[in-house]
C-alpha positions in Angstrom: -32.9 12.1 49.9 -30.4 13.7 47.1 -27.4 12.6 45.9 -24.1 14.2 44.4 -22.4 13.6 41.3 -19.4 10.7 42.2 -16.0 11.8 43.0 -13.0 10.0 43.1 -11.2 8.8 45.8 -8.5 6.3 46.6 -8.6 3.5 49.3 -11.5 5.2 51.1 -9.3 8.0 52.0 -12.3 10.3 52.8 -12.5 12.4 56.4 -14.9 14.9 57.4 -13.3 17.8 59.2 -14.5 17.5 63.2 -16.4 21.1 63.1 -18.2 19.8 59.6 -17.2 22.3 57.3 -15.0 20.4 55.0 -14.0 17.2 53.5 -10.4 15.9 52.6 -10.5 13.2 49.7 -7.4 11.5 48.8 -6.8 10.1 45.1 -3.9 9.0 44.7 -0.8 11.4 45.5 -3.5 14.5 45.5 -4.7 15.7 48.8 -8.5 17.6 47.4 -10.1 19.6 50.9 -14.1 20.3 49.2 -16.6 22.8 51.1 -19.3 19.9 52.7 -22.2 22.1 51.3 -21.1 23.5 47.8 -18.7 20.6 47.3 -16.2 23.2 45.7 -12.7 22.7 45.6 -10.9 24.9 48.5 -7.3 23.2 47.8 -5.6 21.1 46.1 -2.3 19.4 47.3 0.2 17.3 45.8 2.2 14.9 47.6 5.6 13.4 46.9 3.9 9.9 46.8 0.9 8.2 47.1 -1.3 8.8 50.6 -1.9 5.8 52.8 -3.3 7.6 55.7 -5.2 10.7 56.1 -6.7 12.7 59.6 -7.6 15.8 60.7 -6.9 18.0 64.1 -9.2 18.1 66.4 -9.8 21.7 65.8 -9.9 21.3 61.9 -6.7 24.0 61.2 -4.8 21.2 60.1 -4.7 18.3 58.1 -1.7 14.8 58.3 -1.3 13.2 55.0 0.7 10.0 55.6 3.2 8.3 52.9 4.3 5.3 54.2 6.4 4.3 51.4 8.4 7.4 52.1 9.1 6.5 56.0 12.1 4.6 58.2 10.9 1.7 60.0 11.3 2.5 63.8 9.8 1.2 66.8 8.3 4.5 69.0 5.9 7.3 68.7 6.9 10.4 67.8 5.0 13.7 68.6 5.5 17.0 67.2 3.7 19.9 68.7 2.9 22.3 66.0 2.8 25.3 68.2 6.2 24.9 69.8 7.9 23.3 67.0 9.1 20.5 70.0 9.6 16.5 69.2 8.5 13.9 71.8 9.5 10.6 71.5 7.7 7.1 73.0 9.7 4.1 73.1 8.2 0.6 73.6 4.6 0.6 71.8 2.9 -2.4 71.1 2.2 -3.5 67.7 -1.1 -4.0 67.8 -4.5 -2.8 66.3 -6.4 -0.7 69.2 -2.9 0.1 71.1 -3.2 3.3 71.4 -6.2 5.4 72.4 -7.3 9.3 73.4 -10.4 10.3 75.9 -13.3 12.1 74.6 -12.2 15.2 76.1 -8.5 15.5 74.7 -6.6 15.8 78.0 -5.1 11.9 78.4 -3.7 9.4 75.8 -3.2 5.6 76.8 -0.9 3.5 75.1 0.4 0.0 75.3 3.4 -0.7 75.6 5.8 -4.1 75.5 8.8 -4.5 77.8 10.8 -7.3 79.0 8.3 -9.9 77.2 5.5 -8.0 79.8 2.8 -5.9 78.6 2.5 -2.3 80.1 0.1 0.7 79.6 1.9 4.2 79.9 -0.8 7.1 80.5 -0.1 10.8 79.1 -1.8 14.3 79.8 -1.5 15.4 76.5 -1.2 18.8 76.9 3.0 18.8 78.0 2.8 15.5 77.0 3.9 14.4 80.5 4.2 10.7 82.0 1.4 10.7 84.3 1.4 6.9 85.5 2.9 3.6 84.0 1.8 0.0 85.3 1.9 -3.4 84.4 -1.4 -5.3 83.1 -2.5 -8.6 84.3 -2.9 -9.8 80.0 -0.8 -12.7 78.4 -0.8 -10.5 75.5 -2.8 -7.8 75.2 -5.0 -7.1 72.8 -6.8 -3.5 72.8 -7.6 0.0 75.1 -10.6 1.6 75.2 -11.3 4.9 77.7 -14.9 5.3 78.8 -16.6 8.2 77.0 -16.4 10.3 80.7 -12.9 9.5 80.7 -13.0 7.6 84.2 -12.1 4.2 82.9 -9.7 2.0 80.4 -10.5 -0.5 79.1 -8.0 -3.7 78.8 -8.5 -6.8 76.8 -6.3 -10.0 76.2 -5.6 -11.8 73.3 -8.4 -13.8 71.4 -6.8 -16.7 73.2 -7.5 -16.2 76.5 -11.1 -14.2 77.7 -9.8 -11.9 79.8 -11.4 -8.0 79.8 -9.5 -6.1 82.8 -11.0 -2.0 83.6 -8.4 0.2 85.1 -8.6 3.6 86.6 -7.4 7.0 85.8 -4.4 6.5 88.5 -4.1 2.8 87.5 -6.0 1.2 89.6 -7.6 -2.2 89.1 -10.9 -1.5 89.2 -12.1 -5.5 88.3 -11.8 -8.0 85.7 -14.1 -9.8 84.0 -14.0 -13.1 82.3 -16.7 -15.2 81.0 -15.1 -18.5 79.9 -11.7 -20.5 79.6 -10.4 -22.5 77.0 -12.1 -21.1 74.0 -11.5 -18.2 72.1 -12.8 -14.8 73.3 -13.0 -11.3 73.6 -13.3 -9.8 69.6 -15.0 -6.7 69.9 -15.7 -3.8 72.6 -18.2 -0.7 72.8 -18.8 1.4 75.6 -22.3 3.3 75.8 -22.4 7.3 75.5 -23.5 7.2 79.1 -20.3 4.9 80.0 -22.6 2.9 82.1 -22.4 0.1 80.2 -19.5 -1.6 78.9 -20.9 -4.4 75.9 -17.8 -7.3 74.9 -18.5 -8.9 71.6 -17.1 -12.8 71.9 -16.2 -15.7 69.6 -19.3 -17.7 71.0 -21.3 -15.3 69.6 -22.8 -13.6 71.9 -23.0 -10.0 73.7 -22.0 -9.7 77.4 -23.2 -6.5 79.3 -21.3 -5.3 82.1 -22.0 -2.4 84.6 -20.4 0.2 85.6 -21.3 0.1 89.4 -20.6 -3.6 90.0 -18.9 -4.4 86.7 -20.3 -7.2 86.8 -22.9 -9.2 83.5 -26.1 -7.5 83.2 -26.9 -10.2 80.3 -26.2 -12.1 77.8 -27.6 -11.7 73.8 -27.9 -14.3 72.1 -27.2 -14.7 68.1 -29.5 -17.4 67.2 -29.9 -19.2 64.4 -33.6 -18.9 64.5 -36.0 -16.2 66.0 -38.7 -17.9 67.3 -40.2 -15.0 69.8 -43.4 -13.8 68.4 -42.8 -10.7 70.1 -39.7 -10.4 67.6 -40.0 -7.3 64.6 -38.0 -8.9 61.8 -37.5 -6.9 58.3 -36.2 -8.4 55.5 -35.1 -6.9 52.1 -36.6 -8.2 49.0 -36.3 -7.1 45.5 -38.6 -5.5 43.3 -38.3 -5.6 39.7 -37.9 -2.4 38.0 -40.8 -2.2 35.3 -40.7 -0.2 31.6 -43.0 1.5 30.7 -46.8 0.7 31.0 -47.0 -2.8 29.6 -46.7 -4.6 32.4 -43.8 -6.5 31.8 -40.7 -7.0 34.2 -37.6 -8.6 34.2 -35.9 -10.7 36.7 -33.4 -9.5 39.2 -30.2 -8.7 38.2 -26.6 -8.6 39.8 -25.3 -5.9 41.4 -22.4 -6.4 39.3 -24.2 -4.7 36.3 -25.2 -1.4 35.6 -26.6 0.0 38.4 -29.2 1.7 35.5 -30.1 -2.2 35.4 -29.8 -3.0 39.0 -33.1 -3.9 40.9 -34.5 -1.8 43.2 -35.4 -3.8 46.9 -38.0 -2.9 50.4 -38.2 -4.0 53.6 -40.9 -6.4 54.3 -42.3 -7.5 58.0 -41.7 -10.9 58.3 -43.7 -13.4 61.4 -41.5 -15.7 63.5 -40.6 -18.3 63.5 -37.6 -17.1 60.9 -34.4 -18.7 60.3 -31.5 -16.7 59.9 -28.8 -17.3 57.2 -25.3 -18.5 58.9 -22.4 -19.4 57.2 -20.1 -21.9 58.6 -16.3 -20.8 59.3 -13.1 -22.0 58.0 -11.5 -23.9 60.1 -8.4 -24.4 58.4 -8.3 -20.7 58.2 -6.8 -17.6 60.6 -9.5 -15.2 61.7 -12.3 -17.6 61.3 -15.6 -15.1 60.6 -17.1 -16.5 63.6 -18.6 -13.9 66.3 -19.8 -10.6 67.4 -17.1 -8.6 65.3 -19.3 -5.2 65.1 -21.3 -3.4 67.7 -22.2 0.4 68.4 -24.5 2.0 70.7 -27.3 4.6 69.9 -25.9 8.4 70.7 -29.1 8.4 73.3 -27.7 4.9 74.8 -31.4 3.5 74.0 -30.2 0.7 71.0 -26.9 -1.3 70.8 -26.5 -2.9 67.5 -24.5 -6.1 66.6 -23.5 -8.3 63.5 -22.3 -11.4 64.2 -20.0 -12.5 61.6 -20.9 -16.1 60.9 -24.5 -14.3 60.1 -23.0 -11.4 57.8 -26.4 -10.6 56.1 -28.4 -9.9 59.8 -28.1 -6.9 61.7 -29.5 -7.1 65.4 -30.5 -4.1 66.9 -31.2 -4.4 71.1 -32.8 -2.4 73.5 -30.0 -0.9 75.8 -32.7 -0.4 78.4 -34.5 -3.2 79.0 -31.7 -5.0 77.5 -33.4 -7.2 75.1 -33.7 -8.1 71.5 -35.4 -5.3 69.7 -34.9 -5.1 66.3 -33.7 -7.8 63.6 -32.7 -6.5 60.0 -32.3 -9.6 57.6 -30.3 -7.7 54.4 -29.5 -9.8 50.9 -26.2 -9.3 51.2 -23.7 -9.4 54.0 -23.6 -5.6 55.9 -19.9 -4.2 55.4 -20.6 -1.2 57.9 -22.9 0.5 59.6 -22.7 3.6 61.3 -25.5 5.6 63.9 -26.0 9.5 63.5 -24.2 11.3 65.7 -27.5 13.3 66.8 -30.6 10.7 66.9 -31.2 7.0 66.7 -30.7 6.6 63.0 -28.3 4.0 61.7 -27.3 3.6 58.0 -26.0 0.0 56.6 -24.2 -0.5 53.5 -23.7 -4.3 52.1 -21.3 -3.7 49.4 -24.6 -2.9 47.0 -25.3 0.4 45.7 -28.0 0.6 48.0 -27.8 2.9 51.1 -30.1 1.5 54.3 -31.8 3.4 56.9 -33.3 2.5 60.4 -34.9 4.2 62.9 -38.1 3.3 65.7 -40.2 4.3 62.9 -39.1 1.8 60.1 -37.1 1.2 57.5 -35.5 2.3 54.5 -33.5 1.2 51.3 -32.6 3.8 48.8 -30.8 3.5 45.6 -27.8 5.5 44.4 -29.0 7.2 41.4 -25.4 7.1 40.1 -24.4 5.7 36.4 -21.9 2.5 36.4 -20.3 0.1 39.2 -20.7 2.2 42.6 -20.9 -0.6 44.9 -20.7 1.0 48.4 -18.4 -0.3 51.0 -18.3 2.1 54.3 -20.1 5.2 54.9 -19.6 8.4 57.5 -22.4 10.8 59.0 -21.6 14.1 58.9 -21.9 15.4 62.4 -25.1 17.3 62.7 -26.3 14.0 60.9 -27.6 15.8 58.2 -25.9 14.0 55.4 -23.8 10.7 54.1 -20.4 10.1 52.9 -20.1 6.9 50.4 -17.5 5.2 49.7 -16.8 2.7 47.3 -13.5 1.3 46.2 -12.7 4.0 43.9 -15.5 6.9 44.1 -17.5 8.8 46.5 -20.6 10.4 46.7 -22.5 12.7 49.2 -26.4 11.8 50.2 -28.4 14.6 51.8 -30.9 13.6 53.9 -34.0 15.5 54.8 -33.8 16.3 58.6 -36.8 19.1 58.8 -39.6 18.6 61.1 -37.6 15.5 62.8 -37.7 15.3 66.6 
């Protein structure tokens, strides 16, 4: 691995262009676009105030820069067409988190919508922006949409409140609806495989249902557990190793990762034997959003691993078999994973857990590597470049880019 010089950035306002040619970093009111390779500076842009929000086109000619502070509060989506010059407006969206969402291909957009205390989802080919159907949803108060990667099917879910995951057709159909308890909280997370054959719903009762996509009906159920107790089970856990100086011998204890990271110790993965307890931390309950349940999950870009974090455990990271649909992989980290992320192009995932430690996994082990960066660069999120060949790093103030050696991989 190599590492760049740090950067500056504000609020993790850092995109890689979708062809992979160039980066747009945002600090402050500047707008910096960087060559990915040479890291030069292409342009430099000055706003009128400081950038909230930052994304690219799809074809990477253009770039939105988004001032918040600047804006009129009004309730509708407005789209301008940069080749016509033409303005669209949307009434009725719903205010919510995953309202609004594109297919893989470009050619539909699905939004939620709220009308007449009823929730709706509106459906538009994107390319006249035209109304190609509108129907009402069978939620109490819908949560999030999801399309299927082929575009086929959308995905509804209610309200934590009520467990309620509804899949819907390109023409609007009901396709079925799926629920796997009452009276409890539910649905908080969604992922659908690259194959769209499997749909995996992340709950408040912390576990993983997989549906299918003939039946659409469970496959199975993972388990979180508080201990692993299969002997079958392949369990690495990160430990620390003291950094030594010189060749006396001598070490010093472990450090926090508040310090210097010159002073910061380094850590390894080590193969631990079941039985093994895993660390849980017991939820507020006089609190909103208790950090209870499966709040992260991905699947592999070859559909072979889905992995989870389930947030009551924030330091594991479970990584399953998506074919024989079983646990496969359990990462015990020391402190509690902020994101992870798989490579676009091979079944490599990198963690970050706020340290200044990058994490690697793949079938054949793995990895923790040190920033080799001067001061406080604790890292908070991270992005693959998209012929996986490198690492964007974000802390809460700087950036960095890690090169990864990809010759002679499979």
């Amino acid at each position: 691995m190599n590492f760049s010089e740090l950067f500056k950035q504000s609020n993790q306002l850092c995109r890689l262009s979708p062809d992979g040619r160039y980066s747009a970093v945002c600090v402050q009111y500047r707008l910096v676009i960087r060559d990915v390779h040479t890291l030069q500076v292409l342009h430099l842009y000055t706003c009128l105030d400081q950038i909230q929000y930052v994304e690219w086109s799809a074809d990477s000619l253009f770039i939105l820069c988004a001032m918040y502070k600047r804006g009129l509060v009004q309730l509708r989506i407005t789209v301008w067409s940069l080749c016509t010059k033409s303005v669209s407006y949307i009434k009725y969206p719903k205010s919510c988190q995953h309202g609004m969402d594109f297919t893989k291909d470009g050619h539909y957009m699905a939004l939620a919508e709220r009308r007449d205390c009823k929730d709706h989802i509106s459906i538009f080919v994107c390319s006249e922006w035209q109304l190609l159907r509108h129907f009402e949803t069978e939620t109490q108060d819908l949560a999030g949409i999801k399309w299927s990667p082929n575009s086929c099917v959308l995905a509804v879910w209610d309200s934590c409140l009520e467990y309620k995951v509804l899949l819907y057709s390109l023409d609007g159909r009901l396709l079925s609806m799926y629920s796997a308890y009452e009276w409890s909280l539910g649905v908080k997370s969604v992922a659908w495989s690259p194959s769209s054959q499997l749909l995996a719903i992340g709950s408040y009762d912390e576990k993983v249902r997989i549906i299918n996509h003939v039946t659409w009906r469970k496959l199975v159920e993972l388990e979180h557990l508080p201990t692993i107790r299969n002997p079958k089970s392949v369990i690495y856990k990160e430990v620390e190793t003291c950094p030594r100086l010189g060749g006396d011998g001598l070490s010093f204890p472990p450090i926090s990762t508040e310090k210097s990271s010159l002073f910061n110790s380094e850590s390894k993965y080590e193969i631990c034997q079941p039985p093994v307890d895993v660390p849980v931390v017991k939820p507020d309950p006089d609190r909103a959003n208790p950090k209870l349940g499966v709040g992260m999950l991905a699947f592999s870009p070859d559909n072979q691993f889905l992995a989870t974090r389930n947030d009551n455990m924030p330091n594991t990271l479970w990584i399953w078999d998506a074919q024989k649909l079983k646990q496969y992989v359990v990462l015990e980290q020391l402190s509690a994973v902020k994101s992870f992320q798989w490579d676009p192009c091979r079944a490599r995932l990198a963690i970050c857990t706020g340290s200044n430690k990058v994490y690697l996994w793949s079938p054949a082990g793995c990895l923790s590597v040190q920033v080799p960066a001067e001061g406080n660069f604790q890292i908070l999120s991270l992005h693959w470049h998209p012929n996986g060949d490198s690492l964007m790093l974000l802390s809460k103030d700087k950036m960095c880019v890690c090169y990864l050696e990809t010759a002679g991989e499979n």
